[in-house]
C-alpha positions as CSV (number, residue, x, y, z in Angstrom):
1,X,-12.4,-7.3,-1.1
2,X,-10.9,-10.3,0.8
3,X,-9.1,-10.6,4.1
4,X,-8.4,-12.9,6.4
5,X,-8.5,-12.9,10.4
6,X,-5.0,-15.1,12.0
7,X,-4.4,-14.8,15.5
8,X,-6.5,-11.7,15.8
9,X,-4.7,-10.0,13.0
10,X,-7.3,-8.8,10.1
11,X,-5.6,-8.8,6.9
12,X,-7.5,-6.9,4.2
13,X,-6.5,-7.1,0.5
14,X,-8.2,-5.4,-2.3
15,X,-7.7,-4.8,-6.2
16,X,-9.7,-2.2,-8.3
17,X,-9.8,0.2,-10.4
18,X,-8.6,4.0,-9.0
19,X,-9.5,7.2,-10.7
20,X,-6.7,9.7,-10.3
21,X,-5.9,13.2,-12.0
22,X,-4.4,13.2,-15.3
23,X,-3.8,16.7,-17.2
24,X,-3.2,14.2,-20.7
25,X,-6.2,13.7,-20.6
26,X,-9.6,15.3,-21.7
27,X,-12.1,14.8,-18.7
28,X,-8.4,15.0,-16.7
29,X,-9.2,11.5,-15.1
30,X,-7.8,7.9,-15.9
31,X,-8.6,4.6,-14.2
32,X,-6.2,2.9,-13.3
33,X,-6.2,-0.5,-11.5
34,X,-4.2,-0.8,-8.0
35,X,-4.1,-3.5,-5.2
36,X,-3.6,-2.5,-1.6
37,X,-3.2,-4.5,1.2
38,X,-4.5,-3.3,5.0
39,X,-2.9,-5.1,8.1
40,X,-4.6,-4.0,11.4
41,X,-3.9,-5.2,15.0
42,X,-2.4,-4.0,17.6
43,X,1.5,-4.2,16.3
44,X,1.3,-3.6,13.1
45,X,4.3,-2.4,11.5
46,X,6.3,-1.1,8.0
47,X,8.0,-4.5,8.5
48,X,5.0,-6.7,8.6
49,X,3.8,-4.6,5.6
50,X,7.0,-5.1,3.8
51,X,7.2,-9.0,4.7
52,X,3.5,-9.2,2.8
53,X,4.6,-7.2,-0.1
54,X,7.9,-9.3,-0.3
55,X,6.0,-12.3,-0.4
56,X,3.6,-11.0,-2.8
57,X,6.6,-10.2,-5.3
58,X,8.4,-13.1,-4.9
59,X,5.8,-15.3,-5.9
60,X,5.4,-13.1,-9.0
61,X,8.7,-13.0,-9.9
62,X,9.4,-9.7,-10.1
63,X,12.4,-7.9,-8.2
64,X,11.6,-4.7,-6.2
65,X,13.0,-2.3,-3.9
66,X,11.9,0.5,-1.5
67,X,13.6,3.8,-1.1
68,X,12.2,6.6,1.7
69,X,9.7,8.6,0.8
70,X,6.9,10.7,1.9
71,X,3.3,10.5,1.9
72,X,0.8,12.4,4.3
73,X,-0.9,9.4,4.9
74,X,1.8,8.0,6.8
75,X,4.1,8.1,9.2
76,X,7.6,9.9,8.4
77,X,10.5,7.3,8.7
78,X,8.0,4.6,8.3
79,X,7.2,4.8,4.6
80,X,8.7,4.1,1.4
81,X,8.1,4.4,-2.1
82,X,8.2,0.8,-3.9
83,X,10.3,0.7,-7.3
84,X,10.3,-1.9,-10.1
85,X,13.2,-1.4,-12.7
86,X,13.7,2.1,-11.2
87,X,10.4,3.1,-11.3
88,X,8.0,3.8,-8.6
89,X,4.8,1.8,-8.5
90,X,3.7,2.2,-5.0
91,X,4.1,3.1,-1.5
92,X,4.7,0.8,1.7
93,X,4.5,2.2,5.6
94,X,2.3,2.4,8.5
95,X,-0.8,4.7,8.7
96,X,-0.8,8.1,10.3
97,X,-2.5,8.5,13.9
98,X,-4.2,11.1,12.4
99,X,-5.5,9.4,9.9
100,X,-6.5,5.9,12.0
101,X,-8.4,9.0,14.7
102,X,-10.3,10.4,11.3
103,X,-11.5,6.9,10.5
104,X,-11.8,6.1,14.2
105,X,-9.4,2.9,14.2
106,X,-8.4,2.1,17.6
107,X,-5.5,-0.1,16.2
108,X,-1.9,0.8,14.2
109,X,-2.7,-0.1,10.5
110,X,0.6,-0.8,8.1
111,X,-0.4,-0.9,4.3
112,X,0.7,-1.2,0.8
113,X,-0.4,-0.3,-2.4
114,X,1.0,-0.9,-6.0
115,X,-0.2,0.0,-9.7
116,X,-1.1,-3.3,-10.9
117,X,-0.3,-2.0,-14.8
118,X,2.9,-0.5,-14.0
119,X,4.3,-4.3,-12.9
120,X,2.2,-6.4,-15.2
């Protein structure tokens, strides 16, 4: 993983492969390889996540959009589902206190993560 520390911020970006359930499939598993970005400090928010992701886009060249969705690992009203040519290939929001008190994170974390095949 990398990250980066500015002005107190920590910035942690990592990209791997996931295994996640797939019925298709005989052992019902596939890898599949993501990047997620982690931005923890004490005002962190959807919109700094979003201003990362942007960035990260932009520099690819590849238009996106988000629409409102739902994850439980995240705050409702602060989330959204990330879409390339309609289809959906992440999630962007801000963590869920109840997930930051599981992990014992004294700060607001705001996130991202994408399929890296599904954009490549």
């Amino acid at each position: 993983s990398k990250g980066q520390v500015l002005g107190g911020h920590r910035r942690i970006f990592e990209a791997g492969h996931v295994t996640v359930f797939d019925e298709k499939e005989e052992n019902r598993t596939r890898d599949v390889q993501k990047l997620a970005c982690a931005i923890i400090h004490a005002n962190a928010s959807f919109t700094e996540a979003k201003a990362a992701l942007d960035a990260l886009f932009l520099n690819l060249g590849i238009k996106h959009s988000i629409r409102e969705g739902k994850h439980e690992s995240f705050i409702d009203g602060r989330i959204g589902k990330i879409l390339v040519k309609n289809k959906q290939v992440g999630v962007v929001g801000e963590i869920h206190p109840k997930v930051l008190e599981t992990w014992k994170l004294e700060n607001p974390v705001s996130a991202f993560e994408i399929s890296l095949e599904d954009i490549i």
